[in-house]
N, CA, C and O atoms as a printed pandas DataFrame, in Angstrom:
     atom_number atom_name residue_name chain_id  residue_number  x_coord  y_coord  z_coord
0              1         N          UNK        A               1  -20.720   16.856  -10.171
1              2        CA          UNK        A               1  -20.132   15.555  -10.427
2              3         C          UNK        A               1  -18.839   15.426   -9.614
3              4         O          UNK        A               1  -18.231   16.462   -9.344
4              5         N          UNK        A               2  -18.367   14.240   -9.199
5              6        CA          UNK        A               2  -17.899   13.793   -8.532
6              7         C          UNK        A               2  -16.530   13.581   -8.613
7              8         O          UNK        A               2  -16.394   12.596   -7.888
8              9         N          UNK        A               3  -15.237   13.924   -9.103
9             10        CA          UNK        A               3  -14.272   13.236   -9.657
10            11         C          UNK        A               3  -12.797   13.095   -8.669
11            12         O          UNK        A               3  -12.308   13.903   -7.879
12            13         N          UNK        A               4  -12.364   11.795   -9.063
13            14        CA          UNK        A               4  -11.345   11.393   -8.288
14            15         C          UNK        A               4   -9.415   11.995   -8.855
15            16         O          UNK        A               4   -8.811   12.036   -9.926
16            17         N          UNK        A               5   -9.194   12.237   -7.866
17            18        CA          UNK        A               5   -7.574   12.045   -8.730
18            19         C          UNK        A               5   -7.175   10.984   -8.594
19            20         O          UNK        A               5   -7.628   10.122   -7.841
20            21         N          UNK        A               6   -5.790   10.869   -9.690
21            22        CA          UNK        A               6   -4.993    9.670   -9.787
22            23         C          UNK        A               6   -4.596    9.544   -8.381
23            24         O          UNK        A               6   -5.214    8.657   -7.792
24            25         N          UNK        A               7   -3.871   10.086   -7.790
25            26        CA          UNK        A               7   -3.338   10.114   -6.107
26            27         C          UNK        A               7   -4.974    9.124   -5.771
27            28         O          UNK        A               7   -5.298    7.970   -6.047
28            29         N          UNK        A               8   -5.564   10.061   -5.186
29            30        CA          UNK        A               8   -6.963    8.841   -4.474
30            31         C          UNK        A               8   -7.060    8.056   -4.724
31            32         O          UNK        A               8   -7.083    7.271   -3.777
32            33         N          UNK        A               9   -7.232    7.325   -6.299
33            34        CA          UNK        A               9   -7.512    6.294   -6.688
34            35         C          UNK        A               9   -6.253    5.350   -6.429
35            36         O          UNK        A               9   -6.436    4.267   -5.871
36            37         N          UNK        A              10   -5.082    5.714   -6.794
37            38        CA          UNK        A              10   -3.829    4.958   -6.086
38            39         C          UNK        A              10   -4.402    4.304   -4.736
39            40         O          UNK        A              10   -4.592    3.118   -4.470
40            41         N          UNK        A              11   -4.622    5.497   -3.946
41            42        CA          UNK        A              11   -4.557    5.523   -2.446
42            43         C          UNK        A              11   -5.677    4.316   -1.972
43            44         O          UNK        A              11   -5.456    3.547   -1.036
44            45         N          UNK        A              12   -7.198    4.297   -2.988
45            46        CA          UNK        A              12   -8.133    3.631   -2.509
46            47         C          UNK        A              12   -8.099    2.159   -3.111
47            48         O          UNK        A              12   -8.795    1.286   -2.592
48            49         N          UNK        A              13   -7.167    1.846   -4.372
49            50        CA          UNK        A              13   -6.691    0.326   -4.369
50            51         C          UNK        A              13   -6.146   -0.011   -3.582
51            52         O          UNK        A              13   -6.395   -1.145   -3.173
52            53         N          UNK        A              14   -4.980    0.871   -2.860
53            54        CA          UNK        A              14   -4.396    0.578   -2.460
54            55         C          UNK        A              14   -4.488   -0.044   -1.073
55            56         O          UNK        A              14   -3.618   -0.778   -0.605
56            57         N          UNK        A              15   -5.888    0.393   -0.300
57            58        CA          UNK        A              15   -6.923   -0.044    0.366
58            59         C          UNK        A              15   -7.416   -1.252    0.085
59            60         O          UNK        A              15   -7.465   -2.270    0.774
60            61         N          UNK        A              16   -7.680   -1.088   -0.712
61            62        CA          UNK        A              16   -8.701   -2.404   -1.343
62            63         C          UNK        A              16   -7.881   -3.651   -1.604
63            64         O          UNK        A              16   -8.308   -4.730   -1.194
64            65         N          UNK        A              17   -6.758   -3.576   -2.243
65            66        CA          UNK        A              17   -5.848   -4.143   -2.728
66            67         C          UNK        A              17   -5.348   -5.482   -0.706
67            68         O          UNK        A              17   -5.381   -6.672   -0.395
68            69         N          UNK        A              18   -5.062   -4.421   -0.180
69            70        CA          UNK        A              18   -4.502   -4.920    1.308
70            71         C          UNK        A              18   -5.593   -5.661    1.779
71            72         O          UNK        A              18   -5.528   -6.891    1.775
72            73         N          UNK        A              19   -6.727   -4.989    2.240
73            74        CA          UNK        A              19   -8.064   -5.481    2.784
74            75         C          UNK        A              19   -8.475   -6.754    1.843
75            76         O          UNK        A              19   -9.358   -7.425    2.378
76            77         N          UNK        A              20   -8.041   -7.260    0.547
77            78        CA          UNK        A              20   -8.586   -8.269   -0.199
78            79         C          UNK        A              20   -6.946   -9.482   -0.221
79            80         O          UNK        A              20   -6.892  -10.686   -0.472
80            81         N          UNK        A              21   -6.117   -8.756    0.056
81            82        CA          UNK        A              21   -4.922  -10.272   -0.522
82            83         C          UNK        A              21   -3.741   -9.900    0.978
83            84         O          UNK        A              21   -2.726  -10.582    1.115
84            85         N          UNK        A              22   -4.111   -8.675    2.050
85            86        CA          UNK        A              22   -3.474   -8.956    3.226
86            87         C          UNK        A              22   -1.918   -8.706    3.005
87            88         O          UNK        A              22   -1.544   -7.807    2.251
88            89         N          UNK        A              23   -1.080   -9.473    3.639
89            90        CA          UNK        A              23    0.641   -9.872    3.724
90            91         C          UNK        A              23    1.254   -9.915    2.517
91            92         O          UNK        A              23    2.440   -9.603    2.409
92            93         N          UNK        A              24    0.269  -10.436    1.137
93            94        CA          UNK        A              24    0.756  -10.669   -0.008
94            95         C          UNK        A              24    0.428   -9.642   -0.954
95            96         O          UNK        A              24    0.779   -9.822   -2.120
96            97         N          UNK        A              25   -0.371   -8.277   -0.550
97            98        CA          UNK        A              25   -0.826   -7.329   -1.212
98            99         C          UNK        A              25    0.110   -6.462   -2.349
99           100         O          UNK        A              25   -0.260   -5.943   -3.402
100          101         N          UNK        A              26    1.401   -6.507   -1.757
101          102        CA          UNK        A              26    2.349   -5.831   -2.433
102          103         C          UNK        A              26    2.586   -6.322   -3.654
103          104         O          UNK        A              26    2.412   -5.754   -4.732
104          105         N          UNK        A              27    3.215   -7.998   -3.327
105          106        CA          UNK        A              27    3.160   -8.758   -3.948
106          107         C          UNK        A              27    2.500   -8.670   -5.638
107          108         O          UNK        A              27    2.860   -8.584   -6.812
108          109         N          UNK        A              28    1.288   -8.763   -4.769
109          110        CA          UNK        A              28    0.580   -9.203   -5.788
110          111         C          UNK        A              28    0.069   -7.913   -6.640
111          112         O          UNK        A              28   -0.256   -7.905   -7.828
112          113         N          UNK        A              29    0.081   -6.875   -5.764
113          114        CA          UNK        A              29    0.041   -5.040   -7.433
114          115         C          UNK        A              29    1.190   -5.518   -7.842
115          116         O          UNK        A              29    1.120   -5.376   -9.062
116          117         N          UNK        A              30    2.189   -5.987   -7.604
117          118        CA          UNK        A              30    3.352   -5.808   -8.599
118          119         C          UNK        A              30    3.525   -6.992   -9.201
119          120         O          UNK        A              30    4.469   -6.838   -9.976
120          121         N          UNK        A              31    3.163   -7.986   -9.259
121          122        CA          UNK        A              31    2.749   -9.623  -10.227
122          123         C          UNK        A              31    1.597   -8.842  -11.233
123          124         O          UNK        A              31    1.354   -9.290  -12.353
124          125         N          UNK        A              32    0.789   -7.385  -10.587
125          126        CA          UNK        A              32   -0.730   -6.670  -11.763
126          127         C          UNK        A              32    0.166   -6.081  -12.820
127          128         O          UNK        A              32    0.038   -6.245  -14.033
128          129         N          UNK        A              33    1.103   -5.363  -12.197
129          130        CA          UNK        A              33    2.285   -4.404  -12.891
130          131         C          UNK        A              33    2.314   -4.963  -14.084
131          132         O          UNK        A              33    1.661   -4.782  -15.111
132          133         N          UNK        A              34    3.724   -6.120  -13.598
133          134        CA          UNK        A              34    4.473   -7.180  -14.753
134          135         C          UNK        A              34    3.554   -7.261  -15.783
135          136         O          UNK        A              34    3.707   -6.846  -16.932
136          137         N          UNK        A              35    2.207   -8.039  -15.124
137          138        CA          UNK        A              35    1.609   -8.574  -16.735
138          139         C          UNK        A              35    1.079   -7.341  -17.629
139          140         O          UNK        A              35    1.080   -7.306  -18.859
140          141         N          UNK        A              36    0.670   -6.431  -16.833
141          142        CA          UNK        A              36    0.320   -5.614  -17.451
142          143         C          UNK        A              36    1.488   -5.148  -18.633
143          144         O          UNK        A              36    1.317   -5.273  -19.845
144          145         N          UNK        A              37    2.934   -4.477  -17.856
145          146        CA          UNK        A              37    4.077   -4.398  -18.843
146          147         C          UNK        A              37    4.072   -5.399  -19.663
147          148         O          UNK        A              37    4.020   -5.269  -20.886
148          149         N          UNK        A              38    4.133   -6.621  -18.976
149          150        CA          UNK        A              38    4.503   -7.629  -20.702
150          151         C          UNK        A              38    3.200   -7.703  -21.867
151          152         O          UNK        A              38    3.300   -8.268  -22.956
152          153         N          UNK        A              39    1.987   -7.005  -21.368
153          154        CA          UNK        A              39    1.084   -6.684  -22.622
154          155         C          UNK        A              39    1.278   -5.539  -23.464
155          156         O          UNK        A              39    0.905   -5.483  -24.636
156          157         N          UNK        A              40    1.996   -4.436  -22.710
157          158        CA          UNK        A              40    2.298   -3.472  -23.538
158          159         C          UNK        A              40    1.731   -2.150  -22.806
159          160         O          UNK        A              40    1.677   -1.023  -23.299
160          161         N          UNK        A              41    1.447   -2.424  -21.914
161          162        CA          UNK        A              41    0.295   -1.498  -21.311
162          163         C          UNK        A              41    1.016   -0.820  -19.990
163          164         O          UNK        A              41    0.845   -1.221  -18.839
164          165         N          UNK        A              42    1.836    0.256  -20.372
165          166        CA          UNK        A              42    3.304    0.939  -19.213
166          167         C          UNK        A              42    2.379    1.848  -18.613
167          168         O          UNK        A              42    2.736    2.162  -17.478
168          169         N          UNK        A              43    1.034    2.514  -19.085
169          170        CA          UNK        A              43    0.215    3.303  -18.174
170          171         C          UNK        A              43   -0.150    2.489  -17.207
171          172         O          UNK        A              43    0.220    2.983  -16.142
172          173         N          UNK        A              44   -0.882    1.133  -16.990
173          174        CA          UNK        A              44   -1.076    0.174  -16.594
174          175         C          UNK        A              44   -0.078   -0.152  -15.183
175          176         O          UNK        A              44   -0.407   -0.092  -13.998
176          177         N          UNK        A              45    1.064   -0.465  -15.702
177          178        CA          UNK        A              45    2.213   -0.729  -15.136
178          179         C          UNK        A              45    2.524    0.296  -14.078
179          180         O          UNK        A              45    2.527    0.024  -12.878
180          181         N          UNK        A              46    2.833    1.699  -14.663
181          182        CA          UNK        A              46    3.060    2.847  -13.825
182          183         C          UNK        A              46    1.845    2.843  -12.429
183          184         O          UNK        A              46    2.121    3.013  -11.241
184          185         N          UNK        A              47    0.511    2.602  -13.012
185          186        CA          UNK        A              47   -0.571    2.491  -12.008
186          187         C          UNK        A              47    0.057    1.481  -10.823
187          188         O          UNK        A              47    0.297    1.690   -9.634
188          189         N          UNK        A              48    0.175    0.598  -11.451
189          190        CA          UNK        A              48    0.142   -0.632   -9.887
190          191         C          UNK        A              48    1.425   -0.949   -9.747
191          192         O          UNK        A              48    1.777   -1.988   -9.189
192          193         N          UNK        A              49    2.346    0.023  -10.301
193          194        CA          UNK        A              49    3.473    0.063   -9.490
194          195         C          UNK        A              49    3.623    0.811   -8.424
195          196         O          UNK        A              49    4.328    0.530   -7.455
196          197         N          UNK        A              50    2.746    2.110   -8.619
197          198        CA          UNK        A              50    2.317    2.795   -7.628
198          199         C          UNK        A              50    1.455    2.465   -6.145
199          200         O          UNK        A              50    1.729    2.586   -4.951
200          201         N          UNK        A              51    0.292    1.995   -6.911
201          202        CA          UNK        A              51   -0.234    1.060   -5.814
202          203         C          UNK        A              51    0.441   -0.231   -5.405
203          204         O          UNK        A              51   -0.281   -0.991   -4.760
204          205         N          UNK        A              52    1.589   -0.608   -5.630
205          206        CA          UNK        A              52    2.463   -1.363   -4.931
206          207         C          UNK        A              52    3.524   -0.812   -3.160
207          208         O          UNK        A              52    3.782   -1.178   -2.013
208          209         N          UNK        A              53    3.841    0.715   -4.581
209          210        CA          UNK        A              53    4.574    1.189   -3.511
210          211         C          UNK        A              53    4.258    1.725   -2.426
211          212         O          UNK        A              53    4.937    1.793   -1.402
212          213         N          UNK        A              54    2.761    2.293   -2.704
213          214        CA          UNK        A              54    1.699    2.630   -1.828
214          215         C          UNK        A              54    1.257    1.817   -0.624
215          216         O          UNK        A              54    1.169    2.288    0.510
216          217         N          UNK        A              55    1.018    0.711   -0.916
217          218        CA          UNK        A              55    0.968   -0.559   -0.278
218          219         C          UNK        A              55    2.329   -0.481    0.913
219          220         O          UNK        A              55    2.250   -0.244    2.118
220          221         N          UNK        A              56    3.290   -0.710    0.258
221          222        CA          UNK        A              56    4.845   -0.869    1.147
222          223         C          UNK        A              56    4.890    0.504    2.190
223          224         O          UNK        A              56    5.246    0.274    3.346
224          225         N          UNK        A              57    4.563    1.835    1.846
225          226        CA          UNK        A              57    4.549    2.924    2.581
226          227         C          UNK        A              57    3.469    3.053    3.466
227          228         O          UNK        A              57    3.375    4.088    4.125
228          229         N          UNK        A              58    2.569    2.082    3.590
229          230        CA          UNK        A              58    1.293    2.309    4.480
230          231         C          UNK        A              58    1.676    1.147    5.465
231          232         O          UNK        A              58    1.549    1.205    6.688
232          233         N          UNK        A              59    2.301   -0.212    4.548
233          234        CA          UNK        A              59    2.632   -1.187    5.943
234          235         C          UNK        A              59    3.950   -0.800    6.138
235          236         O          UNK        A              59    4.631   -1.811    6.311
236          237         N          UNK        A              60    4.536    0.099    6.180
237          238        CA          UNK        A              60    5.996    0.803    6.433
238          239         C          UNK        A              60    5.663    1.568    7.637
239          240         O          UNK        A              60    6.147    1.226    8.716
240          241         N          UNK        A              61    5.020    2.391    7.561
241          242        CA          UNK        A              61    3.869    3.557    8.536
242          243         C          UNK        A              61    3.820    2.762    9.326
243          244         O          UNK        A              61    4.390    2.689   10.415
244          245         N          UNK        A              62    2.995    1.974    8.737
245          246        CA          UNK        A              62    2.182    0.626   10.617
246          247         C          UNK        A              62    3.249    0.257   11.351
247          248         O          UNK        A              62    3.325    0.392   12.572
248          249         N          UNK        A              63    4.038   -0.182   10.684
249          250        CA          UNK        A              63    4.900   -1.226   11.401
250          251         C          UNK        A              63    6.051    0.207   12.177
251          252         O          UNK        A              63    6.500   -0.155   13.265
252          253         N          UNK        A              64    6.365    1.185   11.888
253          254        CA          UNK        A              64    6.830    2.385   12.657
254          255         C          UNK        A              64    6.022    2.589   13.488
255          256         O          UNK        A              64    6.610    2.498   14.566
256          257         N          UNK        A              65    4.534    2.919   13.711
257          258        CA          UNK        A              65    3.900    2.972   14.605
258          259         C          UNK        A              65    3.578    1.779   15.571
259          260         O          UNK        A              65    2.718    1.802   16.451
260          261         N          UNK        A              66    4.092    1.131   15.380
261          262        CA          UNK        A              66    3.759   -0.157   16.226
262          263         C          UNK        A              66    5.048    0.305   17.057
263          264         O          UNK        A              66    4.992    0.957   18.099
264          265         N          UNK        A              67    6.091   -0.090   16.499
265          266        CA          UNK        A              67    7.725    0.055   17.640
266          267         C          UNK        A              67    7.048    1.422   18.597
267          268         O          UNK        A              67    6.631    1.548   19.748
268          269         N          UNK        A              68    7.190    2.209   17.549
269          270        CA          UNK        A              68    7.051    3.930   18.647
270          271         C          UNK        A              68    5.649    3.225   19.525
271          272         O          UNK        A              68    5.929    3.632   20.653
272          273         N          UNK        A              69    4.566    2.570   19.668
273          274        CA          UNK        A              69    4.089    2.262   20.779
274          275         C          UNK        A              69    5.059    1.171   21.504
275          276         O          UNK        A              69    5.433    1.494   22.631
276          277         N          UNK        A              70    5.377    0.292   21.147
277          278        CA          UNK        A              70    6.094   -0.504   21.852
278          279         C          UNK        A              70    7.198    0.536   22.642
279          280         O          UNK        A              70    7.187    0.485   23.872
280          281         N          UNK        A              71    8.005    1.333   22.079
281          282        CA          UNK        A              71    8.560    2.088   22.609
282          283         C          UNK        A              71    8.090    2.677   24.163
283          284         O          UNK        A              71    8.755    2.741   25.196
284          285         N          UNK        A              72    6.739    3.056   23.903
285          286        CA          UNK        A              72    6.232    4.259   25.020
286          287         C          UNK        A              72    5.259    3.551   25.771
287          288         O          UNK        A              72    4.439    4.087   26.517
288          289         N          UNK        A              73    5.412    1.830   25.470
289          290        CA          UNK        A              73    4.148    1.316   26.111
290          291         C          UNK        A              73    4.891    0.993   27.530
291          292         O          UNK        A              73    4.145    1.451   28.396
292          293         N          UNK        A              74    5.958    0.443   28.102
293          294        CA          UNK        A              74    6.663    0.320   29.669
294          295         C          UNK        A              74    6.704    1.369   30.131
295          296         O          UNK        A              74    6.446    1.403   31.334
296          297         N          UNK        A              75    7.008    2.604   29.496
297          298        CA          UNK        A              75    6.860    3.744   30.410
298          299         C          UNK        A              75    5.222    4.137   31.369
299          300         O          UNK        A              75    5.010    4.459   32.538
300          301         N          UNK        A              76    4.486    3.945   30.385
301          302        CA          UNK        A              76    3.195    3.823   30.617
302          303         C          UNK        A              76    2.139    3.019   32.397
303          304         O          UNK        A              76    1.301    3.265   33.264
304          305         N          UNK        A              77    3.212    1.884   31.790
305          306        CA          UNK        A              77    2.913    0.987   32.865
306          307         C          UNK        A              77    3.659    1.215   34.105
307          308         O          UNK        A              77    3.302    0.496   35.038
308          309         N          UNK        A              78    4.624    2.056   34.345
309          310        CA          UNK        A              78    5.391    2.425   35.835
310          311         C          UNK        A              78    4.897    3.491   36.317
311          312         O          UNK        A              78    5.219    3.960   37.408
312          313         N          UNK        A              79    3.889    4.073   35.378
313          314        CA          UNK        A              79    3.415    5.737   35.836
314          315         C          UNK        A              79    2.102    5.179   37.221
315          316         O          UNK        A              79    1.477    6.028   37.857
């Protein structure tokens, strides 16, 4: 049998989450968070606060890897 950890499952909303709501992904795990907290439900909360922050550290990543190419992309072109 097959089983996931909490980490993966973070990791694969956190996928899913981007690939389905894009620019507003963050956003919107942490609008899942809130309601979840204001039901009472802080396991809930802790989850897609995670997959929020998860979210912010993956388009954090991209957007570093984008400059560092922008960085090394003119050198490229004089070689």
């Amino acid at each position: 049998m097959w089983t996931i950890t909490r980490a993966e499952a973070i990791e694969m909303y956190a996928r899913f989450w981007t690939a389905r709501y894009g620019n507003t992904a963050s956003g919107s795990a942490r609008r899942m968070a809130s309601t979840l907290a204001l039901k009472g439900d802080q396991e809930g909360n802790e989850a897609w606060t995670q997959v929020a922050n998860t979210i912010d550290r993956r388009q954090q990543e991209k957007r570093q890897a984008c400059r560092e190419e922008t960085v090394t992309s003119p050198s490229r072109l004089t070689s």
